[in-house]
Backbone as a ProteinNet text record, in pm:
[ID]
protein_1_A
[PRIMARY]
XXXXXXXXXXXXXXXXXXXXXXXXXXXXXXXXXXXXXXXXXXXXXXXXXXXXXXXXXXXXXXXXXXXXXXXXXXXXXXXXXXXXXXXXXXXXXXXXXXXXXXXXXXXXXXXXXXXXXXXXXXXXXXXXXXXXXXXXXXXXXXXXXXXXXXXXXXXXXXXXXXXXXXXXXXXXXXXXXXXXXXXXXXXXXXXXXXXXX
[TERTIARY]
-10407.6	-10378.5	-10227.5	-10166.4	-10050.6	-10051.2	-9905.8	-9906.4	-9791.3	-9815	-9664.8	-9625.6	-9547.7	-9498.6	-9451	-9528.1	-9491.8	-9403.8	-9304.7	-9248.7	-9324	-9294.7	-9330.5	-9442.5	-9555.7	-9721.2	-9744.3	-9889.1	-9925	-10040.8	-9999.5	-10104.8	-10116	-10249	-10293.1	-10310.6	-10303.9	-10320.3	-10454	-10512.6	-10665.9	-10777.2	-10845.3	-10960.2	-11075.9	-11119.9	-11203.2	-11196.8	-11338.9	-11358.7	-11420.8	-11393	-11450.1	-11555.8	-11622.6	-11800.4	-11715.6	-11675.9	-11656.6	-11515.1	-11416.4	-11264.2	-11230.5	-11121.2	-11018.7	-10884.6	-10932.3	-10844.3	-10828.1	-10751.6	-10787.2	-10813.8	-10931.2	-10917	-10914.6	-10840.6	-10798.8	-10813.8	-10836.5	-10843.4	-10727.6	-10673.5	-10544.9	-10553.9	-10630.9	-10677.4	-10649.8	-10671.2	-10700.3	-10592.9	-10538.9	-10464.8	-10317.3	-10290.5	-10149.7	-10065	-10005	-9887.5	-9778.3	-9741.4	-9672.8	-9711	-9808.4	-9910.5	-9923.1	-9980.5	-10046.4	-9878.4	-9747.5	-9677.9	-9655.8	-9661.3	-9599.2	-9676.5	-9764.9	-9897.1	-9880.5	-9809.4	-9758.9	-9647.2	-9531.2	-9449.9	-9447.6	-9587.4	-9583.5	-9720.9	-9683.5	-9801.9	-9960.7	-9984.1	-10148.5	-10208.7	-10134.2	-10203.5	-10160.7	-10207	-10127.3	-10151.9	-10283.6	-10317	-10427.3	-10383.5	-10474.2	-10496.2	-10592.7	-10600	-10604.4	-10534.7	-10531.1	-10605.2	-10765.6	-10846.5	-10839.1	-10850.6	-10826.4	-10928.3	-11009	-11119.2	-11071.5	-10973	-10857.8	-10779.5	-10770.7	-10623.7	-10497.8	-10541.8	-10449.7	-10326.2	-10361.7	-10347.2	-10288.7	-10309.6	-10267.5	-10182.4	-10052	-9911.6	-9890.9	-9909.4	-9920.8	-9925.8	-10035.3	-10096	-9994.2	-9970.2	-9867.8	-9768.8	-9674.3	-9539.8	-9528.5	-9629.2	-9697.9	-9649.4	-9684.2	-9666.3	-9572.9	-9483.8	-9379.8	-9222.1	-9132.7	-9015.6	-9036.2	-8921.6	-8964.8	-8781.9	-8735	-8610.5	-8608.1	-8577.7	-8607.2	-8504.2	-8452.4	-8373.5	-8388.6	-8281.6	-8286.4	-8230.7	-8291.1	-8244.2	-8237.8	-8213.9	-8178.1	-8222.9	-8280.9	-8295.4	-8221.9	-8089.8	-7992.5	-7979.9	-7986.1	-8003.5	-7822.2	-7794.6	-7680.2	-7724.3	-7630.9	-7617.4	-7670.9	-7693.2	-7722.2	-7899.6	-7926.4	-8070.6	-8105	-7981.8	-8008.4	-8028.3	-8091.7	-8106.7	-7968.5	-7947.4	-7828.3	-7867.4	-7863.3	-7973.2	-7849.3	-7868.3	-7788.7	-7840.1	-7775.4	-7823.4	-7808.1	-7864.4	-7866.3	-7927.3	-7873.9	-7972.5	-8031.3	-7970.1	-8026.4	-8168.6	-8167.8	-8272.3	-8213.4	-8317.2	-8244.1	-8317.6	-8239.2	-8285.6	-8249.3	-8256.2	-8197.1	-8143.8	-8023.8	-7944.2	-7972.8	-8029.1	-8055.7	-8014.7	-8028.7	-8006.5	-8024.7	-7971.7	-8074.4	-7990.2	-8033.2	-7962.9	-7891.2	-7770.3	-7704.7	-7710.7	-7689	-7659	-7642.2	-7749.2	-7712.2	-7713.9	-7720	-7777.7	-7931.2	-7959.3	-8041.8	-8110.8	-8247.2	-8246.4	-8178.7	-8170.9	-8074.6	-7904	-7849.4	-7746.4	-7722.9	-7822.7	-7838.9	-7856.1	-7941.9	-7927.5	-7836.9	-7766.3	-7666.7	-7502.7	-7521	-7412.5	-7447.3	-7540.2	-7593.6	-7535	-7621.1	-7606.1	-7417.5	-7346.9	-7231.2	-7162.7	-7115.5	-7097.6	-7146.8	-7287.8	-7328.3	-7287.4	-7258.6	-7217	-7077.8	-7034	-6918.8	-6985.6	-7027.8	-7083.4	-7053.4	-7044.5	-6973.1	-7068.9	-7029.8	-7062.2	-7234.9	-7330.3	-7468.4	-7523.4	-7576.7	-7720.2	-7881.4	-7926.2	-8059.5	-8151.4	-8272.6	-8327.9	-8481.2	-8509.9	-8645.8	-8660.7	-8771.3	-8857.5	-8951.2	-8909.2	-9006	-9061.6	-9168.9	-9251.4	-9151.9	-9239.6	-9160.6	-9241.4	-9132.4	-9221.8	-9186	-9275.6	-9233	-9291.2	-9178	-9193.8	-9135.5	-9159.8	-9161.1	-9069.2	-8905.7	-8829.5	-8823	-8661.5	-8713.1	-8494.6	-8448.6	-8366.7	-8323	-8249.3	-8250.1	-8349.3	-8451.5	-8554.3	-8649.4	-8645.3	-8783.8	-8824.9	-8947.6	-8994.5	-8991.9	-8952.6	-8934.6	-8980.1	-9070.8	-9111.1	-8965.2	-8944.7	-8869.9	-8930.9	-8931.1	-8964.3	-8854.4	-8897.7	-8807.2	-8770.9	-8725.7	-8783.5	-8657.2	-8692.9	-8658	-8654.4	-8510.5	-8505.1	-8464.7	-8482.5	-8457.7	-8281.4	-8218.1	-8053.8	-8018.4	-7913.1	-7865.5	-7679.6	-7601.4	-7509.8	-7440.5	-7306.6	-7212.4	-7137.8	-7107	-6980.3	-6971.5	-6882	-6879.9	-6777.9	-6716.4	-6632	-6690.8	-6562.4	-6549.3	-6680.2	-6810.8	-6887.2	-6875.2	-6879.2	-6828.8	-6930.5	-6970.3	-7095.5	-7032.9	-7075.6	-7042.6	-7042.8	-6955.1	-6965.5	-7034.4	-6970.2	-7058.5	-7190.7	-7225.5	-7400.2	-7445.9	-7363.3	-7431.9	-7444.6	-7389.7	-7381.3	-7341	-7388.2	-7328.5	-7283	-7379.3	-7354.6	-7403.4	-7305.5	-7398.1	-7433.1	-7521.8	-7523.6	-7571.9	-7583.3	-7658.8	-7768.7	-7899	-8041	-8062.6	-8087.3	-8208.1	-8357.5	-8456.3	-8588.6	-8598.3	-8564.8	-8628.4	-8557.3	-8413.4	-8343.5	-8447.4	-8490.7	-8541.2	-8649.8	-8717.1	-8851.5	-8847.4	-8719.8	-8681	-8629.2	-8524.5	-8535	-8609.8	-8705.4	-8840.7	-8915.3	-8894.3	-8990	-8869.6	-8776.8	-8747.3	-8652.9	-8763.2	-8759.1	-8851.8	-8822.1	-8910.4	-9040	-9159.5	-9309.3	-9259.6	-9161.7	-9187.7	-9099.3	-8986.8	-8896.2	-9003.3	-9097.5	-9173.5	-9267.2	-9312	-9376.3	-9358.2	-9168.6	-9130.7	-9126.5	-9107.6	-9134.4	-9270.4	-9309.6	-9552.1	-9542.1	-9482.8	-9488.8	-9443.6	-9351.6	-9288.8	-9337	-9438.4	-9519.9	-9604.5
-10066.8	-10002.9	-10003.6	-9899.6	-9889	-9830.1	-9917.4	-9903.4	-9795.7	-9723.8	-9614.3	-9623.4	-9629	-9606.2	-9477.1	-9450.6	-9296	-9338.2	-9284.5	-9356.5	-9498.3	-9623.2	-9707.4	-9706.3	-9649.2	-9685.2	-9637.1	-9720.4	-9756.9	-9610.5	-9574.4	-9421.3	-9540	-9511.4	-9660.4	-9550.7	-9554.4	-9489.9	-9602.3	-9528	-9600.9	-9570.9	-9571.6	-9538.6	-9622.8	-9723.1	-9777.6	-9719.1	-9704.3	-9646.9	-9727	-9775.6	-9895.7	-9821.5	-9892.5	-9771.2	-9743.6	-9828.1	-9828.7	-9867.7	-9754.6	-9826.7	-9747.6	-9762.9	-9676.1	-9585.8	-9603	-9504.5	-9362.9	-9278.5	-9138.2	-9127.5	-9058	-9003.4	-8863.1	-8903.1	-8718.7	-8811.2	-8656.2	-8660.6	-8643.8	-8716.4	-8696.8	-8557.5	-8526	-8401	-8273.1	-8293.6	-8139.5	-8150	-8279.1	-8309.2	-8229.1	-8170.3	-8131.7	-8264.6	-8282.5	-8416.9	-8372.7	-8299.9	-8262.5	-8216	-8162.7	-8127.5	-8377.5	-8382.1	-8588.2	-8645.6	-8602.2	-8681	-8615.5	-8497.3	-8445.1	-8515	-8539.4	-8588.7	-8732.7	-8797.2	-8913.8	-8902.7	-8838.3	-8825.7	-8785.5	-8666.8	-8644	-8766.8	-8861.9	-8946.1	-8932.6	-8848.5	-8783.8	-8877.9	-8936.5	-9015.3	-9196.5	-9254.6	-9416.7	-9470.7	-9472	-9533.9	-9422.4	-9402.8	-9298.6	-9342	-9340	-9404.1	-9195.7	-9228.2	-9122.2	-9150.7	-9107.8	-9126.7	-9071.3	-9125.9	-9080.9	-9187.7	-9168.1	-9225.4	-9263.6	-9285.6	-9331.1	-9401.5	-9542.6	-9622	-9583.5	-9533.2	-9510.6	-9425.2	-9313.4	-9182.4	-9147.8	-9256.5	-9246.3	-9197.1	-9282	-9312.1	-9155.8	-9138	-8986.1	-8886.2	-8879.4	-8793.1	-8718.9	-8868.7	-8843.8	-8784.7	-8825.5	-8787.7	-8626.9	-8596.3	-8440	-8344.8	-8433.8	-8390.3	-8379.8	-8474.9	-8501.2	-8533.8	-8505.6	-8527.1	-8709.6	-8796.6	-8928.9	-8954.8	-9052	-9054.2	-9233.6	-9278	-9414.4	-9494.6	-9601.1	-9705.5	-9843.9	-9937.9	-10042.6	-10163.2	-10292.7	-10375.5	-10485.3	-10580.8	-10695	-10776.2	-10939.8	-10979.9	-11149.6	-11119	-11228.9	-11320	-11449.9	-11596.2	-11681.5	-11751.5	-11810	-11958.6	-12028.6	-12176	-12238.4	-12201.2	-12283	-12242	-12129.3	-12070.6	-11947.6	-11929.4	-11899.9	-11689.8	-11591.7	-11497.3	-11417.4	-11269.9	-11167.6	-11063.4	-11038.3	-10900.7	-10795.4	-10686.2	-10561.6	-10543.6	-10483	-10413.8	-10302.9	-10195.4	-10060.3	-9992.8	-9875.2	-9803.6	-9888.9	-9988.1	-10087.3	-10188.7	-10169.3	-10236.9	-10364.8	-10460.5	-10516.3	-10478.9	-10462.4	-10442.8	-10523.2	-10495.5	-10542	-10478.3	-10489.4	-10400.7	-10313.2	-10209.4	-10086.7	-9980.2	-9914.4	-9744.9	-9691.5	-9534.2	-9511.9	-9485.9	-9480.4	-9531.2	-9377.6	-9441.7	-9344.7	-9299.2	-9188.1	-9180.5	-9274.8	-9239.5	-9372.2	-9492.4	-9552.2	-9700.5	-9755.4	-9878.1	-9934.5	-9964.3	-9998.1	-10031.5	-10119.3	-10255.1	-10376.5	-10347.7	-10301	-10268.3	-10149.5	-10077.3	-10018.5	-10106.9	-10234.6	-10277.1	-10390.9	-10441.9	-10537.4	-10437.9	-10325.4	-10224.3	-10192.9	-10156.7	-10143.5	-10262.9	-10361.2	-10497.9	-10528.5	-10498.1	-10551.9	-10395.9	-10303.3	-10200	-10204.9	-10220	-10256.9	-10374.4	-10446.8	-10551.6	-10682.4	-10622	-10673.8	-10828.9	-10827.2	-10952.4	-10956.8	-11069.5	-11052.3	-11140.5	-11163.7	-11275.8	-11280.8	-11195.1	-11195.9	-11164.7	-11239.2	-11250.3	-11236.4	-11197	-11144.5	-11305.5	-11304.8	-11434	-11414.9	-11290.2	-11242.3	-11092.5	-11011.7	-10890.1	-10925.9	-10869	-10857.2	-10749.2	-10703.8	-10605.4	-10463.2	-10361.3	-10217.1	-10232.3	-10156.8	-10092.2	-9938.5	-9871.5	-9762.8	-9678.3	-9561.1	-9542.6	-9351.9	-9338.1	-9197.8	-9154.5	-9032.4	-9028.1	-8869.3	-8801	-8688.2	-8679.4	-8530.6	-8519.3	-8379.4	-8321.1	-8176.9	-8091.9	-8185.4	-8081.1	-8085.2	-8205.5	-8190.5	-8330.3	-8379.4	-8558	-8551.4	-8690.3	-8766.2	-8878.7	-8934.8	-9048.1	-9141.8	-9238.8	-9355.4	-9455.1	-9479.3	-9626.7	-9701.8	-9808	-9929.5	-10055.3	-10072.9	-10197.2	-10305.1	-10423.9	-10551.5	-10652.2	-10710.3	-10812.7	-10900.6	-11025.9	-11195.6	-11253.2	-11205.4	-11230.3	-11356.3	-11427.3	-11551.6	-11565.7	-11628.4	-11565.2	-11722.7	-11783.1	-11892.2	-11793.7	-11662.9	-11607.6	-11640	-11718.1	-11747.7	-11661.2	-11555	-11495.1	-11371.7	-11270.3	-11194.8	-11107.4	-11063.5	-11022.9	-10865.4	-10714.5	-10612.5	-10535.5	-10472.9	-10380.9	-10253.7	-10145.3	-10027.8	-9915.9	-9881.6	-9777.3	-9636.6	-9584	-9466.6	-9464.6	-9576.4	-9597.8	-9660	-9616.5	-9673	-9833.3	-9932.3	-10048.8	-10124.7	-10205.5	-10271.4	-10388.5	-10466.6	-10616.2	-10628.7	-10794.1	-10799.6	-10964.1	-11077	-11158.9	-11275.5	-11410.6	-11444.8	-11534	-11554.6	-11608.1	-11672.9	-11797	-11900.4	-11882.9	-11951.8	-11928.4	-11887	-11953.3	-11967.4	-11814.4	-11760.4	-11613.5	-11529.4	-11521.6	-11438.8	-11420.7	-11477.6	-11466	-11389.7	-11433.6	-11352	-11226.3	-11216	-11066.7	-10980.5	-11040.5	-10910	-10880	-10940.3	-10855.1	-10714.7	-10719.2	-10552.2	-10521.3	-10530.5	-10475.4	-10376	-10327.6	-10225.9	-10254	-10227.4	-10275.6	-10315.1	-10243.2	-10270.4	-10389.9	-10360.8	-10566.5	-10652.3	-10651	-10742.9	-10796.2	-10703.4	-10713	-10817.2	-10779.6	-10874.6	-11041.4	-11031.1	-11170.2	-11249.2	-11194.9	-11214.6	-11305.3	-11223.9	-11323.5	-11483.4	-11497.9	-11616.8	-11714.1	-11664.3	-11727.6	-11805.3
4995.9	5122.2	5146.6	5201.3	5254.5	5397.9	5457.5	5600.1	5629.1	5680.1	5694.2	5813.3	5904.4	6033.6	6072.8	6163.9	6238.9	6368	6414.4	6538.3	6564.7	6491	6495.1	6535.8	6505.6	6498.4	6386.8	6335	6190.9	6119.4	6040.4	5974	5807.9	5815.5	5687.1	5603.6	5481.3	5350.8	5301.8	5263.4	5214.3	5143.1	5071.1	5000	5065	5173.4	5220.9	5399.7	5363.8	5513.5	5621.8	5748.6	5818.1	5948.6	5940.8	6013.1	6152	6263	6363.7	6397.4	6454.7	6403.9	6545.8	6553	6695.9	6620.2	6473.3	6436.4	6426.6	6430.5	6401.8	6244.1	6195.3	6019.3	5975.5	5848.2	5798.5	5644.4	5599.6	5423.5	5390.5	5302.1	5252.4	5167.9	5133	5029.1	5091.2	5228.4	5311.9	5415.3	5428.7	5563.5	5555.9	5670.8	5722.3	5768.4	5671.6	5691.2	5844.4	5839.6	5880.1	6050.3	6077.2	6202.5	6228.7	6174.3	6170.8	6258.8	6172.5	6208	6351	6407.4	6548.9	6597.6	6584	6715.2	6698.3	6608	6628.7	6775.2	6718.4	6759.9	6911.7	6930.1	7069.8	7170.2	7092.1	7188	7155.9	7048.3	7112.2	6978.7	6914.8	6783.3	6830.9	6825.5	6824.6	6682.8	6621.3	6476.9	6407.7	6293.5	6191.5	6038.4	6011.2	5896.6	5773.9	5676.4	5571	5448.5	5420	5325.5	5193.7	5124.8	4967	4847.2	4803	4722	4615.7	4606.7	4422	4521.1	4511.9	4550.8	4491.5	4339.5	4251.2	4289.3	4327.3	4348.7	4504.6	4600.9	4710.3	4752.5	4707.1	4753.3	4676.2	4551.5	4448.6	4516.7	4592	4644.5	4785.2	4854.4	4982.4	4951.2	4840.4	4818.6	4783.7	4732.8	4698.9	4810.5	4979.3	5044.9	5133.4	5113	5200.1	5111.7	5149.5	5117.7	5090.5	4967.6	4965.7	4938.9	5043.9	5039.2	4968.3	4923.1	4837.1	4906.1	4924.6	4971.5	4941.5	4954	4958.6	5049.7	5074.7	5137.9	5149	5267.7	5201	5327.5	5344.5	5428	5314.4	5435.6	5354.1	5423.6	5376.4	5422.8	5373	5463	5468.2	5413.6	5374.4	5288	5467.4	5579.8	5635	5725.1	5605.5	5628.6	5722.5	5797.7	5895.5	5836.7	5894	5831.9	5919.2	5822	5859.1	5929	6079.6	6147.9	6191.1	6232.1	6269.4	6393.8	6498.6	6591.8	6597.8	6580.7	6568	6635.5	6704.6	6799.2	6941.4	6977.1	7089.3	6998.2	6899.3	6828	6703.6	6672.7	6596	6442.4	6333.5	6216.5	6068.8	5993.2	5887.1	5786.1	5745.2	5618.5	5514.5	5573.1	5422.5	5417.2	5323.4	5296.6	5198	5187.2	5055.5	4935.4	4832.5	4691.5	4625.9	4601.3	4508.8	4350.3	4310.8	4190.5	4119.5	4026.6	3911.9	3906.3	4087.3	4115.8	4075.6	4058.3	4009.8	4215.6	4231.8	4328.8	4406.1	4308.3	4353.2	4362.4	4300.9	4285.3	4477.5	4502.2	4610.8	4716.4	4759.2	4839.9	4901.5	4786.5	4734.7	4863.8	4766.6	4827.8	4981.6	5005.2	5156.5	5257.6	5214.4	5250.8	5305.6	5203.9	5208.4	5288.3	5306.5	5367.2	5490.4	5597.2	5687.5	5767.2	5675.1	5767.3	5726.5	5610	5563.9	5494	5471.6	5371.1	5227.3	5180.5	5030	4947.3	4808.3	4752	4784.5	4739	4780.2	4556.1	4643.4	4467.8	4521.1	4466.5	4462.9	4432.1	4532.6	4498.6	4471.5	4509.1	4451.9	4537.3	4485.1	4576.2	4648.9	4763.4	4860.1	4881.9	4935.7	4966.8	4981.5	4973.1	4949.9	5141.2	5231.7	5357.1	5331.8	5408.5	5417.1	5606.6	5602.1	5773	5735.1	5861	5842.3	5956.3	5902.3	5969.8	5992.7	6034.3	6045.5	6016.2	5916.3	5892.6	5878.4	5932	5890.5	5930.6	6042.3	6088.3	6038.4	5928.5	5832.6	5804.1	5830.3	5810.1	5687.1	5650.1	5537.3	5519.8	5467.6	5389.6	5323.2	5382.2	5344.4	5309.9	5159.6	5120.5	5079.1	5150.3	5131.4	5012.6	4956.9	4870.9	4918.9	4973.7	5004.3	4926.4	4929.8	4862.8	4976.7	4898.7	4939.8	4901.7	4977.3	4925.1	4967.2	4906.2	4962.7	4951	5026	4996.1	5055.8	5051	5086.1	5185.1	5217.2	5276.8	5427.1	5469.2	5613	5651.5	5629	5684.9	5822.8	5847.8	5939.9	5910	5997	6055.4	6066	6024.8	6087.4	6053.8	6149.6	6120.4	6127.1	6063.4	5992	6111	6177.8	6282.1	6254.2	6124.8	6133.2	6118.5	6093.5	6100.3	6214.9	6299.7	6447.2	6475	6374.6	6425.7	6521.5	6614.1	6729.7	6752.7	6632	6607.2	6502.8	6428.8	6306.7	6343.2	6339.6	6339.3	6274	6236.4	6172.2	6284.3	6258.7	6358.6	6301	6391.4	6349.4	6398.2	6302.2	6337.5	6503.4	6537.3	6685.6	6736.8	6729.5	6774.6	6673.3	6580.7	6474.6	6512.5	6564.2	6720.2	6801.5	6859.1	6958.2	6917	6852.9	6793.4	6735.3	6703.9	6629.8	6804.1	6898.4	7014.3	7053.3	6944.7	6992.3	6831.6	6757.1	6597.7	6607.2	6479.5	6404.8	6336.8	6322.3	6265.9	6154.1	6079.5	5942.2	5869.4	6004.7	6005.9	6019.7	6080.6	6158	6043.8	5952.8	5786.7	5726.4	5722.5	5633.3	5649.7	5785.3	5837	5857.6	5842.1	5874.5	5700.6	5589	5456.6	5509.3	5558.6	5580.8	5701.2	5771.1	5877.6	5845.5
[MASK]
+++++++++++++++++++++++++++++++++++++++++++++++++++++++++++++++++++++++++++++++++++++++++++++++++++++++++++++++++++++++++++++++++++++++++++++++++++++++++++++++++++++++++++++++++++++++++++++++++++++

């Protein structure tokens, strides 16, 4: 199963069907992607599940239909544990974007990471889950998947979040702020943190 975010509410990608649910359903086979996400967008959908009888074939199947913009990111931890968040858009998030020419994924979120928020000296400490959410660019929605890594880094220096990307703050949280900052995150920040609970 995969979870997609439409204006932050959940459209499940799935091959299992549940008898009695509050979700909306469409066949991924027959479905207008594009009609699913407005009615996200205009309120008239909150949760929809997208059916497809091959798990295999799912994610296959979607991208068929929608533009797929790829990215990477980073949820980076300091020598004193504490994690690296952004505030963006009045929201708090975490360091990504999407990958250039010829970059490797890691090599993409490594670069993200450090550009967003001026951080240096970062190494990769494992993968974390791919999220993915659904945006809109040029007039036309796009499928963004994410792939997350586990960064760790010694850099105690100057803090600067990236203006032309709308940054406002960059900071580092402890458990207890990192609580508090996911009650005005994104579903799919909120993902990454549910592993570590």
């Amino acid at each position: 199963m995969y979870k997609v975010f439409i204006n932050d509410k959940p459209l499940l990608l799935t091959n299992k069907l549940e008898k009695e649910t509050d979700f909306q359903l469409f066949l991924l086979e027959s479905a207008d992607i594009n009609k699913i996400i407005v009615k996200f967008y205009q309120n008239k959908i909150q949760k929809a599940i997208l059916y497809h009888p091959d798990e295999e074939k799912i994610l296959k199947k979607l991208k068929e239909k929608i533009t797929v913009n790829k990215a990477g990111g980073g949820l980076v931890r300091n020598s004193e544990g504490k994690v690296l968040f952004i505030l963006r858009n009045g929201k708090w998030d975490l360091p990504k974007g999407g990958t250039e020419k010829g970059e490797t994924i890691e090599q993409t979120a490594i670069r993200e990471v450090e550009e967003e928020t001026g951080v240096q000296g970062l190494s990769i400490v494992e993968k974390l889950q791919k999220t993915y959410h659904v945006f809109k660019r040029n007039g036309e929605y796009r499928l963004k998947i994410t792939r997350w890594f586990e960064m760790k880094t010694d850099y105690t220096g100057h803090l600067m979040g990236q203006a032309e990307e709308g940054i406002e703050k960059v900071v580092w949280l402890d458990k207890e702020e990192i609580k508090e900052a996911l009650k005005n995150s994104y579903e799919n920040i909120k993902l990454l943190f549910e592993e570590e609970a």
